[in-house]
Structure formats: structure tokens, C-alpha cells
Kinemage of the C-alpha trace (Angstrom):
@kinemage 1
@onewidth
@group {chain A} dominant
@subgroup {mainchain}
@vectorlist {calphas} color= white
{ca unk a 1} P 99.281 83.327 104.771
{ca unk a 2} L 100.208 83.621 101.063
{ca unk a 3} L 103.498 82.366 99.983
{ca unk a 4} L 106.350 85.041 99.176
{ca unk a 5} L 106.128 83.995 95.224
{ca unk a 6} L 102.689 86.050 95.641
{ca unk a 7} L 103.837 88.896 98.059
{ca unk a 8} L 102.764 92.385 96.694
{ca unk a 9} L 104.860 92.803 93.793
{ca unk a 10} L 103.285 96.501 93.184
{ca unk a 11} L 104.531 99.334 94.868
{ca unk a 12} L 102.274 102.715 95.025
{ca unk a 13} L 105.357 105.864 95.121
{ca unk a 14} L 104.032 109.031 96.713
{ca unk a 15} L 105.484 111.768 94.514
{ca unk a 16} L 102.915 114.702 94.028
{ca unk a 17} L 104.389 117.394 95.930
{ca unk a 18} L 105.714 120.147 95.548
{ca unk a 19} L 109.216 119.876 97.894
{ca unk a 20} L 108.845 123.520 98.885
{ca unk a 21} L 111.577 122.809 101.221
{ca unk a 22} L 113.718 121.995 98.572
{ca unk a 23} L 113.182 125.150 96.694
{ca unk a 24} L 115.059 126.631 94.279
{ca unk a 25} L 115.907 122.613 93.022
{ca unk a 26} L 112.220 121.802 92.581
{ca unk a 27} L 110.965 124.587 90.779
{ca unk a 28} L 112.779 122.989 87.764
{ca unk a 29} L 112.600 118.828 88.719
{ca unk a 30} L 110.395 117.133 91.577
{ca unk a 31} L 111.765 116.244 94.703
{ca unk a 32} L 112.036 112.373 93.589
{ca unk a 33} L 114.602 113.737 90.931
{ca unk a 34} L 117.165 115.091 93.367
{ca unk a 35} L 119.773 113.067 92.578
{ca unk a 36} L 121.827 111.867 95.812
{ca unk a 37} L 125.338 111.217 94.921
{ca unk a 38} L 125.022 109.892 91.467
{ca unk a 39} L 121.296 108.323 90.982
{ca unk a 40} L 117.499 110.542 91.912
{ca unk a 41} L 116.472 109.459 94.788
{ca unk a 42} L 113.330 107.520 93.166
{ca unk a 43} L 115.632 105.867 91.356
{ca unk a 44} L 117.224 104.549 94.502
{ca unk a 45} L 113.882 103.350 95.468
{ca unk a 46} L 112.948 101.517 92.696
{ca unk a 47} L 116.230 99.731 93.267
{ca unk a 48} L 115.252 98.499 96.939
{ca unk a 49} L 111.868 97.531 95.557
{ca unk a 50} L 113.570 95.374 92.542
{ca unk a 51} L 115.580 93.757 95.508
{ca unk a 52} L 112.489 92.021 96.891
{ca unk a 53} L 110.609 91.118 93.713
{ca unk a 54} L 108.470 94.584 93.241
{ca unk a 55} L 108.629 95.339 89.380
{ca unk a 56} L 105.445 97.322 88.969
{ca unk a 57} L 105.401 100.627 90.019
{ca unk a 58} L 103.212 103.910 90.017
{ca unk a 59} L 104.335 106.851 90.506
{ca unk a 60} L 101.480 109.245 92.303
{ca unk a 61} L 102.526 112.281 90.479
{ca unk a 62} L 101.869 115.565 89.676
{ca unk a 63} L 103.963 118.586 89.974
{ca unk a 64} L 106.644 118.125 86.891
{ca unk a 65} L 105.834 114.579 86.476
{ca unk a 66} L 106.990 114.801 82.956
{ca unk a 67} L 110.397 114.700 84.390
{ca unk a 68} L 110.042 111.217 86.004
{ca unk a 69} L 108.105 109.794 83.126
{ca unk a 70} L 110.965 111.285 81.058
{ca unk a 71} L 113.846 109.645 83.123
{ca unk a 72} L 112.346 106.374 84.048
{ca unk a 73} L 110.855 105.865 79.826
{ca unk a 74} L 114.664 105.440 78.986
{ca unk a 75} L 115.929 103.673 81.782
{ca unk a 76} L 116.976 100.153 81.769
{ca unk a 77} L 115.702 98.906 84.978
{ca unk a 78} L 113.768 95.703 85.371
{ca unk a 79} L 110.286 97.649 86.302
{ca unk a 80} L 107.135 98.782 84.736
{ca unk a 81} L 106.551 102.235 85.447
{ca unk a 82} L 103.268 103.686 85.903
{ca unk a 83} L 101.692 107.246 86.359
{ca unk a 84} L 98.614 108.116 88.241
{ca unk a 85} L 98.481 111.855 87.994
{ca unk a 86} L 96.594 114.772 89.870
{ca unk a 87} L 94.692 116.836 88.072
{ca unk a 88} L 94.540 118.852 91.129
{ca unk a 89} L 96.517 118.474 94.838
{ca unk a 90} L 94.299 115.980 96.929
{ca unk a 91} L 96.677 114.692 99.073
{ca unk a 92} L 98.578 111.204 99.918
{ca unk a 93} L 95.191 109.748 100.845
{ca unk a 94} L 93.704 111.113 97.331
{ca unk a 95} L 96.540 110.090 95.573
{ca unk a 96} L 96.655 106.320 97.045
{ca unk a 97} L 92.978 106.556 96.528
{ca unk a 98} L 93.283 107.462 92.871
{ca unk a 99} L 96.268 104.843 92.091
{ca unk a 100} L 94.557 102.040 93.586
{ca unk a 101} L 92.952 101.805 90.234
{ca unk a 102} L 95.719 100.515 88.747
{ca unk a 103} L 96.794 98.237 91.243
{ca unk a 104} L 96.698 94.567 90.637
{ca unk a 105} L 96.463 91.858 93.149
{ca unk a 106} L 95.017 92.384 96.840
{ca unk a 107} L 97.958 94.281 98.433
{ca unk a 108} L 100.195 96.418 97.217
{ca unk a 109} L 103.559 98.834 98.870
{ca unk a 110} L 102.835 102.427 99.323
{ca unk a 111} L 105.880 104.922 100.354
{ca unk a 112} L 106.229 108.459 100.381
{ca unk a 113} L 108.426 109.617 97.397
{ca unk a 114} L 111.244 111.161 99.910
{ca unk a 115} L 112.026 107.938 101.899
{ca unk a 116} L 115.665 105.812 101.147
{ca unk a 117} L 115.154 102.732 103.679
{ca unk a 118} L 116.856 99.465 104.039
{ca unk a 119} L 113.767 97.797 105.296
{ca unk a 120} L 113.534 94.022 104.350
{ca unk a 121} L 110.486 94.225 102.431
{ca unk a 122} L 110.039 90.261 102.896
{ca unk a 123} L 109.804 90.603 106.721
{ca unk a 124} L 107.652 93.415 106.377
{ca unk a 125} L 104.851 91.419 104.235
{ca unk a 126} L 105.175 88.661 106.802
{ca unk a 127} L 104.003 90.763 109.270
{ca unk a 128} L 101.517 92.268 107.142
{ca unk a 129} L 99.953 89.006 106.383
{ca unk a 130} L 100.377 87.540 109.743
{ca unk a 131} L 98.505 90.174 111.535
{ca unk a 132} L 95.425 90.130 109.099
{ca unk a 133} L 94.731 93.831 109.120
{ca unk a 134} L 93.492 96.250 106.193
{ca unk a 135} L 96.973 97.980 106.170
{ca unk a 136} L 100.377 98.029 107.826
{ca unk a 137} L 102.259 101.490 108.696
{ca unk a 138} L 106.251 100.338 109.093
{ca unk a 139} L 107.629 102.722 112.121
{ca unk a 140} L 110.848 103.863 112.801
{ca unk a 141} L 112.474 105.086 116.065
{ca unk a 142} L 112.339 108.384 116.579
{ca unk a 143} L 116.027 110.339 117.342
{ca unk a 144} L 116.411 113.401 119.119
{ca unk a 145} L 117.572 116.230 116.715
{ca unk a 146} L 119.248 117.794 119.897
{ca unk a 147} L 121.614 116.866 122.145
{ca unk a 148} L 120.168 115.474 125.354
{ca unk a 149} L 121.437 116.735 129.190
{ca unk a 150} L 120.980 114.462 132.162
{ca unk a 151} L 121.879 115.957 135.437
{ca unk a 152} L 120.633 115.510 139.382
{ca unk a 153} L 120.963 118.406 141.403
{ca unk a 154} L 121.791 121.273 138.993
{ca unk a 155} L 124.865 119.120 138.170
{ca unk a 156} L 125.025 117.381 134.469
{ca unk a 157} L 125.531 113.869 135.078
{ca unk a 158} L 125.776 112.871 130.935
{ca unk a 159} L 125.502 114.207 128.033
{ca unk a 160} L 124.435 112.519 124.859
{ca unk a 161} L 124.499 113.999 121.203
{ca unk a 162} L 120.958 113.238 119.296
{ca unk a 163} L 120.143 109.955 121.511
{ca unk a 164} L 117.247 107.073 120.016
{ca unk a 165} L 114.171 108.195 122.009
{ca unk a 166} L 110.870 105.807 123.246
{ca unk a 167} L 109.145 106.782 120.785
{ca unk a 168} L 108.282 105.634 117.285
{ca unk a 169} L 107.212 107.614 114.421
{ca unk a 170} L 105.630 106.964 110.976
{ca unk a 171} L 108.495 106.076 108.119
{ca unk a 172} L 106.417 106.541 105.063
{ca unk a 173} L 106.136 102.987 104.365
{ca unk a 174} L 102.957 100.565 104.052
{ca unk a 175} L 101.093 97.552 103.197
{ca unk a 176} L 97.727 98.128 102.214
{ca unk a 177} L 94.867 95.872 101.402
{ca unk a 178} L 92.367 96.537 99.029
{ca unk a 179} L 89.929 96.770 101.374
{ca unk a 180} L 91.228 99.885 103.035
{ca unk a 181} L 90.141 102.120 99.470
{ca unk a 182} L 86.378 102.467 101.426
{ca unk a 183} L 88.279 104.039 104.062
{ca unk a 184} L 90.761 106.787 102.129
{ca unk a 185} L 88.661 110.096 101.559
{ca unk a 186} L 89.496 112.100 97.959
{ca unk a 187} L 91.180 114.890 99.238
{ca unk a 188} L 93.124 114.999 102.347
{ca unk a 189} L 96.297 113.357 104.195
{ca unk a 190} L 96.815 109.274 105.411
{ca unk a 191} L 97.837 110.791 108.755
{ca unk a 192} L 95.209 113.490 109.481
{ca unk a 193} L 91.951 112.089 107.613
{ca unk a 194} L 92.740 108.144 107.737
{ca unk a 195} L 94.743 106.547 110.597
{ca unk a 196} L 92.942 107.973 113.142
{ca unk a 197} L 89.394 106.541 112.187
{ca unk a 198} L 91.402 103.444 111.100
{ca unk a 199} L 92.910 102.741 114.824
{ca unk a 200} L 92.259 98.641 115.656
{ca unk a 201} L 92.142 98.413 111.800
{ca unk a 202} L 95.927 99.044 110.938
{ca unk a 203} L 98.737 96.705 112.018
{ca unk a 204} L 102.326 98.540 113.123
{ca unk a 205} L 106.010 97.047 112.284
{ca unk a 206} L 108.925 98.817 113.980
{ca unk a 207} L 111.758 97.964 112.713
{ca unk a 208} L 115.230 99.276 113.120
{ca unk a 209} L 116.603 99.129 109.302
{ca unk a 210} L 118.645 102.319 108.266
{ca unk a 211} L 116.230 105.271 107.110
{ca unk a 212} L 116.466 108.593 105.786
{ca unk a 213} L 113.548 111.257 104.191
{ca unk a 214} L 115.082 113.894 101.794
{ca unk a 215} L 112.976 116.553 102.797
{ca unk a 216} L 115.405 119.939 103.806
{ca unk a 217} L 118.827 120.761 102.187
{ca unk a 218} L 120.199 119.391 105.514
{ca unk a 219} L 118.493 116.036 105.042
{ca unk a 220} L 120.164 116.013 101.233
{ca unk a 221} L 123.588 116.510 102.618
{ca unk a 222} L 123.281 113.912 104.809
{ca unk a 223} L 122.002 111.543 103.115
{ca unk a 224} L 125.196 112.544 100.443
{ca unk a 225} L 127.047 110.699 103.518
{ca unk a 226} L 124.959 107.437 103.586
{ca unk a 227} L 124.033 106.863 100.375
{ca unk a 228} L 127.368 104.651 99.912
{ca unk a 229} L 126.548 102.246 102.569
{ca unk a 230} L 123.005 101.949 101.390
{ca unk a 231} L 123.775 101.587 97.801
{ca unk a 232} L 126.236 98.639 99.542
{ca unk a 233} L 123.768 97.148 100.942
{ca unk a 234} L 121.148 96.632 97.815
{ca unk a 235} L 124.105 94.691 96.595
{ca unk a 236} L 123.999 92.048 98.874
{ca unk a 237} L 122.230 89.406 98.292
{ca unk a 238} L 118.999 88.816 100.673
């Protein structure tokens, strides 16, 4: 297992979409523009990724990219930024496909451009390496959106408001090989067109770390409420 010095220090950012759900806000910026509180939310990314020694990143663009080549050209964070844009819409597997290109090294992070986690990126390549598999898809439990009713008889018994259920779902957040490229198709999804064929080929982490996706207006105003205690914890030291 490779030492941390030479953990993936590459991250792959899944940004091509067009955050429909987030409409009228991205018909003028992309969704990884929103700011949340006072910073867009890829810029709260690149943050957590400078935390545990990532300073390359590509941005899998397409849909106003000019607006995060724009922002991130003038910044003054520690990163190089990257673009690998679509000429057309071929999906998260097409777009990791087409980035890979410019990846260096044998592994390298890929996350969906809507995801603010406070995953320790350290424990996740750990895992990664320790399991030996072509990729590693970080999961998250799942919570009810609904409050839940237990009850015997007709009679409710307890109540509990949007409980952790036994189930774990897909975060947006990987480790992939190299060797997985053979296996991503040029136009279609990771979840639809790759997992499934990749099943005994793909390691799983669950892991428990704060996480939020920015995908509805509801998801933006609550992560308005979070955002503090996240932005408190990339200032700790690891």
C-alpha cells in the first residue's frame, strides 16, 4: 500500500450539468457557483480537497463553464485548476471518461460538483488501497425525509422526525484507478451504465462524516444552516 506522501493528489469535479432544479439561478451561473453563505459551493470543495494534500483539480464542465474558469483564474488558492469540457452532454461516466486524460498518477478523487462533505479523505484512500479494487464509491446513510410512525395495534407507540435508516446510498464521492477507464462507456451515467457491470470490481466505504448535495432550493437553505460548522471544521487541523 502506497504511502500517504503519494495518495491521489488529483481530484476529478463533476460539474457539467445543467442544475435544472436550481432554475432561475443557473440559467445565469452553474450550479458549482451557488454561493452558500459567502463562498460557491466548488469553492468549498476545493477547500476540503486542499485539506488533505489534493492541489490539482479538473473541473468536468460544460454548461457556463466560463464562469468557473473565470472565478477560480483569479483566485488565490493553493490549486491548479483544470477544465475538461463537453462538447456535447455525455454524462458523469463520459465526463470521468474524458478527464481521465488529464489525470496524472494511477488514482485520482472523483465527486459530483453538488456534494459539501467532511469525509477524511486520508481514511478514505486507506481503504481504497487496502481493498485493491479498480474504484471505491464512499456511501452515506440514508435518512428518512419523513417522519417515521411506530405503533402495535392501531396504537402509535413512537414517533420519530426523519430517523437514519439501514440503508446506505451513493454520496458522490470516489477513488478510481486507472484501470477502471476500459470500463466507463462515452455517453451515459456511473450509476446506470457502470456500477452495475462493475459489481465484485468496486470496493464500498460507509462512513458517517457530515454530508450535504445542493441540488433543490430546499437543499440550498439548508445547507445556509451548516455551512458554519463545516467551514469550522476545514479549520482544524487533521
Amino acid at each position: 500500500m502506497p504511502s500517504r506522501s503519494e495518495y491521489p493528489k488529483t481530484a476529478v469535479v463533476l460539474c457539467g450539468g445543467l442544475g435544472e432544479r436550481l432554475r432561475p439561478i443557473t440559467e445565469r451561473i452553474p450550479k458549482a457557483m451557488i454561493p452558500v453563505r459567502n463562498r460557491p459551493i466548488a469553492e468549498w470543495q476545493v477547500r476540503w480537497l486542499l485539506k488533505f494534500g489534493v492541489d490539482n483539480v479538473i473541473f468536468a464542465c460544460g454548461h457556463l463553464y466560463e464562469k468557473i474558469a473565470e472565478y477560480f483564474g483569479r483566485s488565490d488558492l493553493k490549486a491548479k485548476f483544470h477544465y475538461s469540457v463537453e462538447k456535447e452532454k455525455v454524462g458523469t461516466s463520459g465526463a470521468v471518461k474524458q478527464a481521465f486524460s488529464m489525470v496524472g498518477g494511477n488514482a485520482t478523487y472523483v465527486l459530483n460538483g453538488d456534494v459539501l462533505c467532511a469525509l477524511n479523505l486520508y481514511e478514505l484512500a486507506d481503504f481504497h488501497f487496502a481493498m485493491g479494487k479498480l474504484g471505491t464509491i464512499a456511501v452515506t446513510q440514508l435518512r428518512s425525509p419523513y417522519g417515521i410512525c411506530e405503533s402495535f395495534n392501531g396504537v402509535l407507540e413512537r414517533f420519530v422526525e426523519k430517523p437514519l435508516l439501514p440503508h446506505w446510498m451513493n454520496s458522490g464521492i470516489y477513488v478510481f484507478n486507472k484501470g477502471i477507464v476500459p470500463s466507463l462507456v462515452d455517453k451515459g451515467d456511473l450509476e446506470r451504465d457502470v456500477f452495475p457491470k462493475l459489481a465484485g470490481l468496486l470496493a464500498v466505504y460507509m462512513t458517517r462524516s457530515r454530508w450535504m448535495t445542493v441540488d433543490t432550493a430546499k437543499d440550498l437553505k439548508e445547507s445556509e444552516t451548516q455551512i458554519k460548522d463545516y467551514e469550522d471544521w476545514l479549520e482544524q487541523p487533521i
